[in-house]
N, C-alpha and C positions, 0 to 999 in steps of 0.2 A: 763792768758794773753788774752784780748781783741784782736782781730781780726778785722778787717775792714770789713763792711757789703760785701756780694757777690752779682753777678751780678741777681741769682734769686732768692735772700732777696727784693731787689730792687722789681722786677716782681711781688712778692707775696702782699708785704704791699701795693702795688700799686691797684693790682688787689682788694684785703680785702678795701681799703678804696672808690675804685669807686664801687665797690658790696655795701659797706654800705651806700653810698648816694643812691643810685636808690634806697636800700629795702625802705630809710627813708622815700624818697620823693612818694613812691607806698603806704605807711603805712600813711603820710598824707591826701595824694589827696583820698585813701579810706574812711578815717576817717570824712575827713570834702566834700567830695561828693558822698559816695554810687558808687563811680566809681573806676574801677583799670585799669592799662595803662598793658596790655597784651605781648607790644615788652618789657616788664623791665624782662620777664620770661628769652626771648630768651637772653638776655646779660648777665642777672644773671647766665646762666647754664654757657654758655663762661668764664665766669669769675672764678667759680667755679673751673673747670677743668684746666686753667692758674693758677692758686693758687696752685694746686694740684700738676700737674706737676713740677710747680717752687720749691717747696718744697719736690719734689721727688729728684730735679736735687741738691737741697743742701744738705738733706741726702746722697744721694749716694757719693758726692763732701766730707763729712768730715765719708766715712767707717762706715754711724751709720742703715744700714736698719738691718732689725729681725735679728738674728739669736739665735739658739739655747745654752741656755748660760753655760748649765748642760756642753753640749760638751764641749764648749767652753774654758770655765775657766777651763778647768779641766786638758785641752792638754797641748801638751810641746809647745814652741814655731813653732816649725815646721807643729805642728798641726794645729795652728791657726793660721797660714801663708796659709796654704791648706784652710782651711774654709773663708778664706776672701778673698782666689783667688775663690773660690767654686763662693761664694754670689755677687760677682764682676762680671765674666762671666755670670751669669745667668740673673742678673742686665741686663748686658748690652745687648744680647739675646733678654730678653723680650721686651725692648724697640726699641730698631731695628727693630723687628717683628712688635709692636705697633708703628712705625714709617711707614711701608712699607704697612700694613694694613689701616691707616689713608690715607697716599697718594692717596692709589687704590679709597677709597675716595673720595678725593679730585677731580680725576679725575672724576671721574662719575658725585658728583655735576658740576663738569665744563661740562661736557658734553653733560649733560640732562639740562643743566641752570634751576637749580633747588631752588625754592625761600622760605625765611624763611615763616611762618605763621603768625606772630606778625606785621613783619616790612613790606615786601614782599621784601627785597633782597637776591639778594645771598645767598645762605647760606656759599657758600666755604669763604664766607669774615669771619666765624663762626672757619671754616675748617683748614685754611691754616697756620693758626700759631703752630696746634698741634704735625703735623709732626717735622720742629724742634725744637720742643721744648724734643720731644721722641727724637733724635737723639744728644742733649745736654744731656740729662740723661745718655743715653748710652755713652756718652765720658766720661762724672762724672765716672761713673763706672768704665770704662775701665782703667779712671788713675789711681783709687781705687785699681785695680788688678794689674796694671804696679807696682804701689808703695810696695802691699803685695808681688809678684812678685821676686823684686829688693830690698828689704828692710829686714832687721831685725828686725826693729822696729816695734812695732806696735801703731800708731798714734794716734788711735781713747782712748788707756790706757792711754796714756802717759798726765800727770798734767804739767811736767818738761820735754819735751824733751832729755834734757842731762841726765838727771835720768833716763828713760825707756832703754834709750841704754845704761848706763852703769849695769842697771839689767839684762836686757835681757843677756849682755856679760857674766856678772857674773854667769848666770844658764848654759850659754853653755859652760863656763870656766867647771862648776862644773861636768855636764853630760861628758864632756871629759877628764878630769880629765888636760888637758894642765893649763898651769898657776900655779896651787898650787903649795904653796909654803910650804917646808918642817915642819912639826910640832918639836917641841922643848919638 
């Protein structure tokens, strides 16, 4: 089933398509003048990193970052109910930290009015979007954990919705022997 794009699907293609106009237009203007425009580095990283993020915050948003699959597929439900609250908490953690560490950032370039090389502005104009962008990841995550959490399910298996929860009941029917029904 098709899904409707998220909000940093949107961020990402956005970011990927203004990143592939400046590389174009730095790959012309060197080609046909021996010259390259040096402020397209400083956007190009920005942009890079907005891409990166954005698609950290949709990974975390649909349960799909690493994890170990040997463990994984191997547990019972309960188990890997614990491992995607495990990867969810730690998720979210990292990014908090990388949110609270960027800020400290943030502030010192405000402080020191500290200007880019390329352009000579600001750099916190660079700066100020990475923090929430890290504190957007960390809620991906966190709902990630609320869900594994609160849930039986697990979402990121499931083809069919209605078929993951009626499996999943059917193994815990089976591990507790409740529900069977007498053999003939």
């Amino acid at each position: 089933m098709k899904t409707r794009p998220k909000v940093e699907e949107w961020i990402g293609v956005a970011s990927m398509v203004v990143l592939t106009l400046i590389t174009l237009g730095n790959v012309l203007t060197r080609y046909f003048s021996d010259e390259s425009f040096a402020w397209t580095e400083e956007i190009s990283v920005f942009l890079i990193v907005v891409m990166t993020l954005a698609g950290a915050a949709g990974v975390a948003g649909r349960d799909g970052h690493i994890r170990i699959e040997y463990f994984y597929d191997r547990g019972s439900v309960e188990r890997r109910r614990a491992l995607r609250l495990v990867a969810a908490t730690a998720s979210a953690l990292c990014f908090i930290v990388l949110a609270v560490l960027f800020g400290a950032t943030l502030a010192g370039e405000l402080r020191w009015n500290e200007t880019s090389m390329g352009l000579g502005v600001p750099r916190w104009w660079f700066t100020v979007a990475i923090p929430p962008l890290c504190l957007a990841i960390a809620l991906r995550a966190a709902w990630a954990g609320w869900l594994a959490w609160s849930s039986s399910v697990i979402p990121s298996e499931a083809k069919d919705p209605g078929d993951a929860k009626v499996e999943i009941l059917r193994s815990a029917q089976d591990d507790s022997g409740v529900g069977d029904t007498p053999r003939a």
